[in-house]
BATIVEX-964625 format. One record per residue (C-alpha): y negated, z, x negated. Coordinates in nm, 2 decimals. Layout:
{y: Y&z: Z&x: X}
...
END
This chain:
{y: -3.07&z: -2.43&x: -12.55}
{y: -3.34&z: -2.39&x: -12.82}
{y: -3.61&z: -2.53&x: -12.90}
{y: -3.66&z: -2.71&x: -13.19}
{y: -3.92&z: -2.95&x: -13.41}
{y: -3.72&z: -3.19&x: -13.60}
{y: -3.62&z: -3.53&x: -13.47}
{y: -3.24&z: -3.59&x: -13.51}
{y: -3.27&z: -3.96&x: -13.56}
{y: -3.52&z: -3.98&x: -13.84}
{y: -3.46&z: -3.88&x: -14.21}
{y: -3.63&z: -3.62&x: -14.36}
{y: -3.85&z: -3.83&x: -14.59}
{y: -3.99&z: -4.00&x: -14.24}
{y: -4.34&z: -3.87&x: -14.14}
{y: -4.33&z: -3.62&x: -13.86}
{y: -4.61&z: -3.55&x: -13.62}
{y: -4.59&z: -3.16&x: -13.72}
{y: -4.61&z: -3.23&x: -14.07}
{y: -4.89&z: -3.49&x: -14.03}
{y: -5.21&z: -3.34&x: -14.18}
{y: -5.51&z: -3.25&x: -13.96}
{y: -5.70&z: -3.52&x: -14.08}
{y: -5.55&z: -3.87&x: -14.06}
{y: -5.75&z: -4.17&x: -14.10}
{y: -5.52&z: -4.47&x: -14.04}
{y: -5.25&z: -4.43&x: -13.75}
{y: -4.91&z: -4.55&x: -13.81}
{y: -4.79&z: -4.85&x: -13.58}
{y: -4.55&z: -4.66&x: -13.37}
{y: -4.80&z: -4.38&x: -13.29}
{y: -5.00&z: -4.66&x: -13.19}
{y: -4.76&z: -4.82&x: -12.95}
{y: -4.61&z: -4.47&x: -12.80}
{y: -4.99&z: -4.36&x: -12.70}
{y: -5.05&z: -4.72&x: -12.52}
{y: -4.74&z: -4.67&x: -12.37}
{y: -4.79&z: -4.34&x: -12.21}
{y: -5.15&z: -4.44&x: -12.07}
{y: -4.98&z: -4.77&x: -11.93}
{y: -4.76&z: -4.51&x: -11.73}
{y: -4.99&z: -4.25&x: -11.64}
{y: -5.25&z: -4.55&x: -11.43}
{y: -4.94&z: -4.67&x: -11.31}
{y: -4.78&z: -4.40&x: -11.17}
{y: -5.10&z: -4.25&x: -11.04}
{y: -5.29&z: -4.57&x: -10.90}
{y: -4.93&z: -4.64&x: -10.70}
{y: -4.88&z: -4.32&x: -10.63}
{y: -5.22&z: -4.25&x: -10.46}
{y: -5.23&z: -4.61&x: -10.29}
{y: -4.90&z: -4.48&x: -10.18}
{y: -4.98&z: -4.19&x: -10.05}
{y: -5.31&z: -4.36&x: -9.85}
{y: -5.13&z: -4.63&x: -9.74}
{y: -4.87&z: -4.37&x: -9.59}
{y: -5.11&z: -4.22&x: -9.39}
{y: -5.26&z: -4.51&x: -9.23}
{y: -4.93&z: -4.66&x: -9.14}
{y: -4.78&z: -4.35&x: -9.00}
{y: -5.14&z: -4.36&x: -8.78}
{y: -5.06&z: -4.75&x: -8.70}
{y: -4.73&z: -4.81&x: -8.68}
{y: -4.46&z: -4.66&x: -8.49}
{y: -4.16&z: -4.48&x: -8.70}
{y: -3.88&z: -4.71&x: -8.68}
{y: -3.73&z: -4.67&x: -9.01}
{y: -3.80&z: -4.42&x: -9.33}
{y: -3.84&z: -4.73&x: -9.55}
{y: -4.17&z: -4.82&x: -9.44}
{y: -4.35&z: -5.05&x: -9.65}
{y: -4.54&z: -4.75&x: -9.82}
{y: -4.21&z: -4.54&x: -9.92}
{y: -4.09&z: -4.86&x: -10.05}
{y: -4.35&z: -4.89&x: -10.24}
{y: -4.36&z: -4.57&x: -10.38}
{y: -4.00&z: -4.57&x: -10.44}
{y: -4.05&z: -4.88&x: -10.70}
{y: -4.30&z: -4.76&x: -10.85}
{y: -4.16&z: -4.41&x: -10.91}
{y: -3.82&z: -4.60&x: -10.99}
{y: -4.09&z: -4.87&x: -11.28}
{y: -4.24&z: -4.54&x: -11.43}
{y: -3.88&z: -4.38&x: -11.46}
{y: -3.75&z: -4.68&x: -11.70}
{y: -4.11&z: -4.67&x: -11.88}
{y: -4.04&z: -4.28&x: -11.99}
{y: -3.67&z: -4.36&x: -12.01}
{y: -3.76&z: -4.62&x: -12.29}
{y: -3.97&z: -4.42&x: -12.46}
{y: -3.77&z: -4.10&x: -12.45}
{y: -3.43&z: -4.36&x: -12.58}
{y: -3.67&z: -4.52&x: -12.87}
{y: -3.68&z: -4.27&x: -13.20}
{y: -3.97&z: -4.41&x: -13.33}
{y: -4.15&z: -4.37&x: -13.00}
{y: -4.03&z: -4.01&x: -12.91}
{y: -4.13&z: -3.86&x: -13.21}
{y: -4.52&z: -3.85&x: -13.15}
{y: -4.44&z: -3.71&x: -12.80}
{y: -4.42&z: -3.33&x: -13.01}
{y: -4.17&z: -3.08&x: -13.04}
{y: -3.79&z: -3.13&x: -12.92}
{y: -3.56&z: -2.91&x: -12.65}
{y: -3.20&z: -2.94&x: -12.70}
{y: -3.10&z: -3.09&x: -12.37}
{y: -2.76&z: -3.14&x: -12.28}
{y: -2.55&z: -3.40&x: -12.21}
{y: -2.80&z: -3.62&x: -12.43}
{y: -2.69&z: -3.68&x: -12.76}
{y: -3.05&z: -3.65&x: -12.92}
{y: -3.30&z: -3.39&x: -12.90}
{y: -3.55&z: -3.43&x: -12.67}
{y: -3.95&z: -3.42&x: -12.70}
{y: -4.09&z: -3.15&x: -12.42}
{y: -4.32&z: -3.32&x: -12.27}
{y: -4.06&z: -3.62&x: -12.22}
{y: -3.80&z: -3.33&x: -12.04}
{y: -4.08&z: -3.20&x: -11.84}
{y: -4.20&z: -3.57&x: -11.73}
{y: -3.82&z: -3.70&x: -11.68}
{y: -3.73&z: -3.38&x: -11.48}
{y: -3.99&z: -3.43&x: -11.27}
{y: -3.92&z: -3.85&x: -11.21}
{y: -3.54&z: -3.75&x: -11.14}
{y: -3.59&z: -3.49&x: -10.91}
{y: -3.84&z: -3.66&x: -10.72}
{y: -3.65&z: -3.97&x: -10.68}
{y: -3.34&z: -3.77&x: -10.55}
{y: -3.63&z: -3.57&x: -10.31}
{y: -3.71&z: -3.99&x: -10.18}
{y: -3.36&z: -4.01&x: -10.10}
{y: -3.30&z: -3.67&x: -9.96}
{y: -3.64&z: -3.77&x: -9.79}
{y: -3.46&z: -4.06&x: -9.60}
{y: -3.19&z: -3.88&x: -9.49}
{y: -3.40&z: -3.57&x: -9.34}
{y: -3.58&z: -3.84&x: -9.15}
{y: -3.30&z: -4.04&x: -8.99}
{y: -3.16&z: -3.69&x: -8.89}
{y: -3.45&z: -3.59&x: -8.73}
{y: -3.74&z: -3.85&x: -8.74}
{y: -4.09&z: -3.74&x: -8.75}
{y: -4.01&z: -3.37&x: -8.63}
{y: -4.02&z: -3.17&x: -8.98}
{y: -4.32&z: -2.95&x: -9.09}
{y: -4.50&z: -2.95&x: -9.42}
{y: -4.27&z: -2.70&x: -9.50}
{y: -3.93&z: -2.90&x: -9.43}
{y: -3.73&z: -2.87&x: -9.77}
{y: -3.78&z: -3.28&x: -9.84}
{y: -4.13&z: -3.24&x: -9.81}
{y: -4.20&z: -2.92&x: -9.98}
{y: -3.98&z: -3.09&x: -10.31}
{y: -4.21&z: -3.36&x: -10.32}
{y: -4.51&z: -3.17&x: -10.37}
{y: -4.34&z: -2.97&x: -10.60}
{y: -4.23&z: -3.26&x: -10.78}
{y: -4.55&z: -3.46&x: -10.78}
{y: -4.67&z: -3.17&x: -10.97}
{y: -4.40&z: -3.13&x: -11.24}
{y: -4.46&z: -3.44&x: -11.35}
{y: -4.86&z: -3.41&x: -11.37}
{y: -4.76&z: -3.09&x: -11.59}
{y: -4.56&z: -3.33&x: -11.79}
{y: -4.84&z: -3.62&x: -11.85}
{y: -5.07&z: -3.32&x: -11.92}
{y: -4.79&z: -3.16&x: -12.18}
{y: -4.78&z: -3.55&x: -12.33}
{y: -5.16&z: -3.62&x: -12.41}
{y: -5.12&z: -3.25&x: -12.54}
{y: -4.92&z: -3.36&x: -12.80}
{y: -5.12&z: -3.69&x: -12.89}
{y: -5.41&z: -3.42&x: -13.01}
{y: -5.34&z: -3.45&x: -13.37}
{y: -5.42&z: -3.82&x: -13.39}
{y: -5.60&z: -3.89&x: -13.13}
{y: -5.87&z: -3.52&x: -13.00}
{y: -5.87&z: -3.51&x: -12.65}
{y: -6.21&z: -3.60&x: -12.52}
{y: -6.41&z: -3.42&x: -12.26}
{y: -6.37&z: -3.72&x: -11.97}
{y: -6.02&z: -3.67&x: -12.04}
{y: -6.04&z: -3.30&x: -11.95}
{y: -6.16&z: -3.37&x: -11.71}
{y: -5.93&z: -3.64&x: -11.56}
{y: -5.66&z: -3.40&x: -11.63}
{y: -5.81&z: -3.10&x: -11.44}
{y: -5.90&z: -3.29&x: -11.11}
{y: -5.53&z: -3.44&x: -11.15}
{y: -5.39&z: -3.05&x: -11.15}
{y: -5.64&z: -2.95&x: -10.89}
{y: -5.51&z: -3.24&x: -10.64}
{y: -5.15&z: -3.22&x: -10.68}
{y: -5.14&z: -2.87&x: -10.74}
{y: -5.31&z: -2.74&x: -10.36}
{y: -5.04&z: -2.94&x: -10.19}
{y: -4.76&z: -2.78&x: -10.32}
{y: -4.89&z: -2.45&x: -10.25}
{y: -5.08&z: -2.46&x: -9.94}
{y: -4.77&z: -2.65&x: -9.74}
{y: -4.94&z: -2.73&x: -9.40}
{y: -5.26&z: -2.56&x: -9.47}
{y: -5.34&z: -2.84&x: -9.68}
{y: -5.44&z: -3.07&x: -9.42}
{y: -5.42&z: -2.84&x: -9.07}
{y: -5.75&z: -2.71&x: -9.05}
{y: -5.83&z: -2.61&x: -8.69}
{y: -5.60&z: -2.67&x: -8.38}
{y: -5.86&z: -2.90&x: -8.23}
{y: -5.77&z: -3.13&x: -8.54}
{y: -5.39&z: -3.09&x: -8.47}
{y: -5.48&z: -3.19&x: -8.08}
{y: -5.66&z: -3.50&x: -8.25}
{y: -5.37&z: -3.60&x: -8.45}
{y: -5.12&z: -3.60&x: -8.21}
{y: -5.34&z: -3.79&x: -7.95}
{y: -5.33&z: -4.06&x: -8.22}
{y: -5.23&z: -4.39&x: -8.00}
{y: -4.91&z: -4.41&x: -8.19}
{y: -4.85&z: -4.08&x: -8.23}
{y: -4.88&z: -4.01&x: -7.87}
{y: -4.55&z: -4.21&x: -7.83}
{y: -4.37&z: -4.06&x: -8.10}
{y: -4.16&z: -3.70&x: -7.95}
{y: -4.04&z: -3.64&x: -8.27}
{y: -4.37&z: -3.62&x: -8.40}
{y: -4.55&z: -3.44&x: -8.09}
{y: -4.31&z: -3.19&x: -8.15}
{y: -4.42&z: -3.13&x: -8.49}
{y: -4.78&z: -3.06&x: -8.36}
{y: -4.65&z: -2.85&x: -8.06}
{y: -4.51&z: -2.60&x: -8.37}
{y: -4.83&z: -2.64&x: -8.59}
{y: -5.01&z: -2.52&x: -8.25}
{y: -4.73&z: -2.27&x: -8.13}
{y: -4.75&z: -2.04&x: -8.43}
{y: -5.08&z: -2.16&x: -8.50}
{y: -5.01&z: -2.27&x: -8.86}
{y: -5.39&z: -2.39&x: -8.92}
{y: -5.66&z: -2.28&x: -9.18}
{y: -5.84&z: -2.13&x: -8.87}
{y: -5.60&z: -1.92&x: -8.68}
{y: -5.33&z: -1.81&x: -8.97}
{y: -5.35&z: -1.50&x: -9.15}
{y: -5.14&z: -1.60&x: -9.37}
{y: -5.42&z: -1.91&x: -9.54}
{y: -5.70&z: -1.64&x: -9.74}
{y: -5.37&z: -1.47&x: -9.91}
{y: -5.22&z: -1.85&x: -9.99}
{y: -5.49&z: -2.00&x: -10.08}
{y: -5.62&z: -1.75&x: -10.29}
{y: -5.30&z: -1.76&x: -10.46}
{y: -5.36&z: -2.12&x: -10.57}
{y: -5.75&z: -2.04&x: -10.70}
{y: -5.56&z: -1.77&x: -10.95}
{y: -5.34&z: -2.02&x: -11.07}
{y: -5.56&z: -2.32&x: -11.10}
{y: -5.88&z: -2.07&x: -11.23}
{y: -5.62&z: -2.01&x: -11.51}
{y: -5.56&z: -2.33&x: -11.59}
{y: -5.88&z: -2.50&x: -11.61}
{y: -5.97&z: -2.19&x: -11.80}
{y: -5.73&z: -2.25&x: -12.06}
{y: -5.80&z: -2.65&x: -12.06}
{y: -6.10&z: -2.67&x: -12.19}
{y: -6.32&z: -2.34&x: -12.23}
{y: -6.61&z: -2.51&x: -12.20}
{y: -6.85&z: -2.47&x: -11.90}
{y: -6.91&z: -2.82&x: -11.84}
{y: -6.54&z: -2.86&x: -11.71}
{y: -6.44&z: -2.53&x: -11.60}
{y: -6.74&z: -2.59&x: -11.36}
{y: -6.78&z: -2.96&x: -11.33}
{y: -6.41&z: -2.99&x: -11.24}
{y: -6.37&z: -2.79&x: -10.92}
{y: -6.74&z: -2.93&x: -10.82}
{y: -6.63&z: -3.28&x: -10.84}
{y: -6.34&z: -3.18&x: -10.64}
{y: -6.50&z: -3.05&x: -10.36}
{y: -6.76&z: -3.31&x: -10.32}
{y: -6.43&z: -3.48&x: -10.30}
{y: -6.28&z: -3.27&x: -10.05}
{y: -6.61&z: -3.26&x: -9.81}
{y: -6.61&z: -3.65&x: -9.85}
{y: -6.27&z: -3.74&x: -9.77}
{y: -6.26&z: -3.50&x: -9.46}
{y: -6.55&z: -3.63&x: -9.32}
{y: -6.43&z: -4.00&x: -9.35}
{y: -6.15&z: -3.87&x: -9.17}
{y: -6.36&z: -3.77&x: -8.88}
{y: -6.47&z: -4.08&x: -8.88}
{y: -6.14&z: -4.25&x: -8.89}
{y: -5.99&z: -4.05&x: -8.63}
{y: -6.31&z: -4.09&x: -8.38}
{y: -6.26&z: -3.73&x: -8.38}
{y: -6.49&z: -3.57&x: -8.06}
{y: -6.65&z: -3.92&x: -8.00}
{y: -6.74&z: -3.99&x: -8.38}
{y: -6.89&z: -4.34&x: -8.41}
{y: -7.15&z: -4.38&x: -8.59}
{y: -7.31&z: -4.13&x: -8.89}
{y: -7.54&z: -3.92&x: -8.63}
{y: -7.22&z: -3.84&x: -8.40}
{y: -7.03&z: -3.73&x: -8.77}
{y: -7.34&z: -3.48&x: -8.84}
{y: -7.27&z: -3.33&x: -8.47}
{y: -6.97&z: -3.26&x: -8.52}
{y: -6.94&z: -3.12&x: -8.86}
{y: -7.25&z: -2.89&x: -8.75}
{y: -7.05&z: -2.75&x: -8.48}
{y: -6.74&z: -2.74&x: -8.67}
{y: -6.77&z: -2.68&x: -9.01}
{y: -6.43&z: -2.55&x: -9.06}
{y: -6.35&z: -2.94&x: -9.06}
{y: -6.50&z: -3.05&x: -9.36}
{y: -6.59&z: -2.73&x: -9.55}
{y: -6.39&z: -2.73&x: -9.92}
{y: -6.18&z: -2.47&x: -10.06}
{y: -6.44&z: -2.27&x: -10.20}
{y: -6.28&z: -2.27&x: -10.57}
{y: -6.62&z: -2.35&x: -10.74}
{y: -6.73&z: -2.05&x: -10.63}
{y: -6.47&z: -1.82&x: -10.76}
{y: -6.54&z: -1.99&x: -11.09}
{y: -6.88&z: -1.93&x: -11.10}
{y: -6.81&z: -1.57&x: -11.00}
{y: -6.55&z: -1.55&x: -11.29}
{y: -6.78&z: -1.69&x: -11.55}
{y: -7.05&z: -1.45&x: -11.47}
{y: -6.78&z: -1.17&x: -11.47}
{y: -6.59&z: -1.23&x: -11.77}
{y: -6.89&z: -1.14&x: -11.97}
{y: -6.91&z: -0.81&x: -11.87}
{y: -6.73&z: -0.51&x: -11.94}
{y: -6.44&z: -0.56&x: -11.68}
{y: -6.05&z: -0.60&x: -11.75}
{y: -5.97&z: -0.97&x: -11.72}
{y: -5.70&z: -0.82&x: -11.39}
{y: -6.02&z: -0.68&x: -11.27}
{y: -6.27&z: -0.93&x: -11.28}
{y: -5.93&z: -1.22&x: -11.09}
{y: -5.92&z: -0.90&x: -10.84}
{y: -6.29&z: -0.92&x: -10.80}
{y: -6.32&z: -1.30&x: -10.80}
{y: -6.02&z: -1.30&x: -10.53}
{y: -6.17&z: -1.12&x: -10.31}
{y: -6.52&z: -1.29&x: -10.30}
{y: -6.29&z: -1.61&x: -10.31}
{y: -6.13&z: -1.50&x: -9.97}
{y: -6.47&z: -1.37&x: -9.80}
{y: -6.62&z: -1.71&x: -9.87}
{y: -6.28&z: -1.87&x: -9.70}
{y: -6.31&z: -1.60&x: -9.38}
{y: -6.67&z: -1.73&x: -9.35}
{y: -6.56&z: -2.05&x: -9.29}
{y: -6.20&z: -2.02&x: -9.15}
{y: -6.17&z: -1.72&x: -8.89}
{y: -6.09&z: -1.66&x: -8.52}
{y: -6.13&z: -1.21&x: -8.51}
{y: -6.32&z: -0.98&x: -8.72}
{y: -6.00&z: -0.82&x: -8.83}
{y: -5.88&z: -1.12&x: -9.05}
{y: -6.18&z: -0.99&x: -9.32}
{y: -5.97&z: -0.71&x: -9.44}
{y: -5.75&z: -1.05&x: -9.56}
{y: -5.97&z: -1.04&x: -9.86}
{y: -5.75&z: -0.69&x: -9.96}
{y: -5.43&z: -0.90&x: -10.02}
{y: -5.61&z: -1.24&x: -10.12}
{y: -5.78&z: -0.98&x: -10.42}
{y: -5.41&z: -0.94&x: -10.50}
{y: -5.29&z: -1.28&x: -10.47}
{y: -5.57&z: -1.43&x: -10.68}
{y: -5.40&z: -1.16&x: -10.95}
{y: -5.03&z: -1.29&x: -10.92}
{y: -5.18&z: -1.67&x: -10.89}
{y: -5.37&z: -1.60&x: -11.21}
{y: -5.02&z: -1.49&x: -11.43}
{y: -4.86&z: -1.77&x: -11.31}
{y: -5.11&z: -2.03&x: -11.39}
{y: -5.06&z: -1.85&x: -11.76}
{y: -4.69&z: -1.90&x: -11.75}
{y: -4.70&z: -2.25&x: -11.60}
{y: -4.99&z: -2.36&x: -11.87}
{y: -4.75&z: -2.19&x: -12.18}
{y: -4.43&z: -2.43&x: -12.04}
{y: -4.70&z: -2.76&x: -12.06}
{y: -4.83&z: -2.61&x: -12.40}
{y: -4.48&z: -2.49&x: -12.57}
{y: -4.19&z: -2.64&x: -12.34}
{y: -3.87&z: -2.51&x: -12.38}
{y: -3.59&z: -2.61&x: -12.19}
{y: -3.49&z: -2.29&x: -12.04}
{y: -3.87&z: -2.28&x: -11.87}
{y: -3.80&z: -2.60&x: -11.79}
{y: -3.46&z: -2.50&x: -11.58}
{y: -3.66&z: -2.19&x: -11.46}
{y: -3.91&z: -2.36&x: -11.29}
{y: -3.74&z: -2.65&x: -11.17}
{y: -3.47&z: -2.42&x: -10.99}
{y: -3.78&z: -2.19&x: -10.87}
{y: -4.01&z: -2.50&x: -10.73}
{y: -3.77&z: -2.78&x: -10.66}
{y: -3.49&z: -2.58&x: -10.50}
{y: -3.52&z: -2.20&x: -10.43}
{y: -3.90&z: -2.21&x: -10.24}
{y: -3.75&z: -2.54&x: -10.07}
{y: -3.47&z: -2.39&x: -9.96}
{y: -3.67&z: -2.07&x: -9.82}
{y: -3.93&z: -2.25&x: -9.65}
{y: -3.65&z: -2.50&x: -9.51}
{y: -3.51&z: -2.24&x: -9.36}
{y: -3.82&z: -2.17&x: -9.21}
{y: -3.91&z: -2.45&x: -9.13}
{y: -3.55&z: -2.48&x: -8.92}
{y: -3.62&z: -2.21&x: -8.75}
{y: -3.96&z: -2.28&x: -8.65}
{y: -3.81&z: -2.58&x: -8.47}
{y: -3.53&z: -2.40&x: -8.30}
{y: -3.78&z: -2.20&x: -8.15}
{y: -3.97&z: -2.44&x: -8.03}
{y: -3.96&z: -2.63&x: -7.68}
{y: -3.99&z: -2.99&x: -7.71}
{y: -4.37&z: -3.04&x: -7.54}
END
């Protein structure tokens, strides 16, 4: 269970990436080959996975739920199943492995393992097994299962241990081939996306109750019990952005972690700011197409979308995170502790979010806790950015069992109970 740098398969006289000089003019033929083959699976995985994941959305909006293997979970279930035998091949090759930087002993597998590979195959197994376990949680129950459900949460979870592990491989690429600014930058909107999922559950995409209402009188939807009960809970305990006390202190959590990491990325201003920017024009953009899509409150046309998101602007307005990294970079240069100036940047993080996403007067003094959160969110971004930086395997094991089965199971259990008490509409 240690970690180690030396690659069992080659002799010692073989050239190893930590023994490389700095300065390499001429790139051997398998380094060559490996770094091809991880950018071949990182658009493929990604491309399919984010179809996937649109497609998904429109046919669960189109198409009655009949089966769980839709076309789109198909779909994603090749491609997840094509990217698996591409980091398979490469992880089983010697003279591909090697450039993918230093080795955890893993067991069961006779050959010591490059981090980034255990990280990255982790991630594919687990979220394979999560498809399956996916299939079985909707057979049992169809459409009735909350962001929170233990399938779903172990998909975001997943999607994101595997990001982490492309991350940890282009890492280790670094001493051949610098990592460029676009790529930074492609790597922090990547983190940023798959990241808020995982730990905003349904606060991701439940903004206001009025959108719930909209969802559920989807045409489709409408007909779907399974599903309308789903909304009936969302609206019950009012798990939206708008009514929940429990979204500044979450959400806030994730702008620690994710300040962290694009902080420890790439230092410089033009992506620690440019980063969350492009993300939320991305945000605004996407949600306002969505208003569109769903015709919400008689959207047809571009005037009727301006209405609308004038008179509800807790519908489109982003995440706020570019703001707490402004507020950070202005803070860090003065003479506050770096737990101060999160603290600080937490709480004007969480008054920007009340501004925006409030129903009482009261839910202000959220910015107390959220100050707090941002603190604990900020540590673990540091731990999670040391496991893609140095992987060990017993990080690896750690935050597999804490992600991919421990919060799963606690929220399932919510999530179960959530359902019990709740009367079907």
């Amino acid at each position: 269970m240690h970690q180690t740098s030396s690659v069992a398969d080659f002799q010692p006289s073989e050239l190893q990436p930590a023994a490389l000089p700095l300065a390499k003019t001429r790139e051997p033929a398998g380094f060559r080959t490996a770094y091809r083959l991880y950018w071949l699976t990182f658009f493929m995985f990604f491309a399919s996975t984010g179809a996937g994941k649109l497609w998904d959305r429109v046919w669960h909006a189109t198409h009655r739920f009949d089966t769980f293997w839709s076309l789109p979970h198909f779909f994603i279930f090749v491609m997840t199943a094509v990217t698996s035998i591409l980091v398979a091949t490469i992880a089983f090759t010697p003279r591909l492995r090697v450039w993918f930087g230093p080795t955890v002993r893993v067991p069961y597998i006779p050959f010591d393992v490059p981090g980034p590979l255990a990280i990255l195959g982790a991630g594919l197994i687990m979220l394979s097994l999560t498809i399956m376990f996916d299939n079985f949680w909707h057979t049992a129950f169809g459409l009735d299962e909350t962001q929170w459900s233990i399938p779903h949460d172990m998909l975001g979870w997943c999607w994101f241990t595997i990001v982490i592990g492309f991350v940890a491989a282009r890492l280790a690429f670094r001493q051949y081939r610098p990592v460029s600014w676009i790529t930074n930058l492609i790597i922090a909107l990547l983190i940023l996306e798959f990241m808020c999922p995982a730990v905003l559950g349904p606060f991701y995409l439940n903004y206001s109750p009025h959108l719930v209402r909209a969802l559920a009188n989807i045409p489709v939807v409408r007909g779907e019990p399974s599903a309308q009960h789903m909304y009936h809970i969302y609206l019950k305990f009012g798990l939206t952005r708008l009514t929940s006390p429990l979204f500044i202190p979450l959400v806030s959590l994730f702008a620690g972690a994710a300040l962290v990491f694009l902080r420890k990325l790439d230092r410089r201003a033009r992506i620690f700011l440019l980063a969350p920017l492009i993300w939320t024009c991305f945000l605004i953009a996407r949600d306002l197409y969505t208003l569109f899509l769903l015709h919400y409150d008689g959207v047809k046309h571009i005037p009727d979308l301006l209405r609308v998101a004038l008179k509800e602007p807790s519908l489109w307005m982003p995440i706020p995170l570019f703001v707490a990294v402004l507020a950070f970079e202005l803070l860090q240069r003065s003479s506050f502790t770096e737990n101060r100036v999160y603290a600080i940047c937490g709480a004007i993080f969480a008054l920007c979010a009340y501004s925006v996403w409030h129903t009482t007067l009261w839910m202000i003094l959220l910015a107390i806790p959220a100050a707090l959160t941002m603190v604990s969110g900020a540590w673990i971004g540091k731990w999670l950015y040391q496991l893609l930086e140095k992987p060990t395997f017993e990080k690896l094991i750690k935050f597999m069992l804490i992600s991919c089965a421990q919060l799963p199971a606690i929220l399932g259990i919510v999530d179960l109970l959530l359902r019990r008490a709740t009367p079907w509409p």
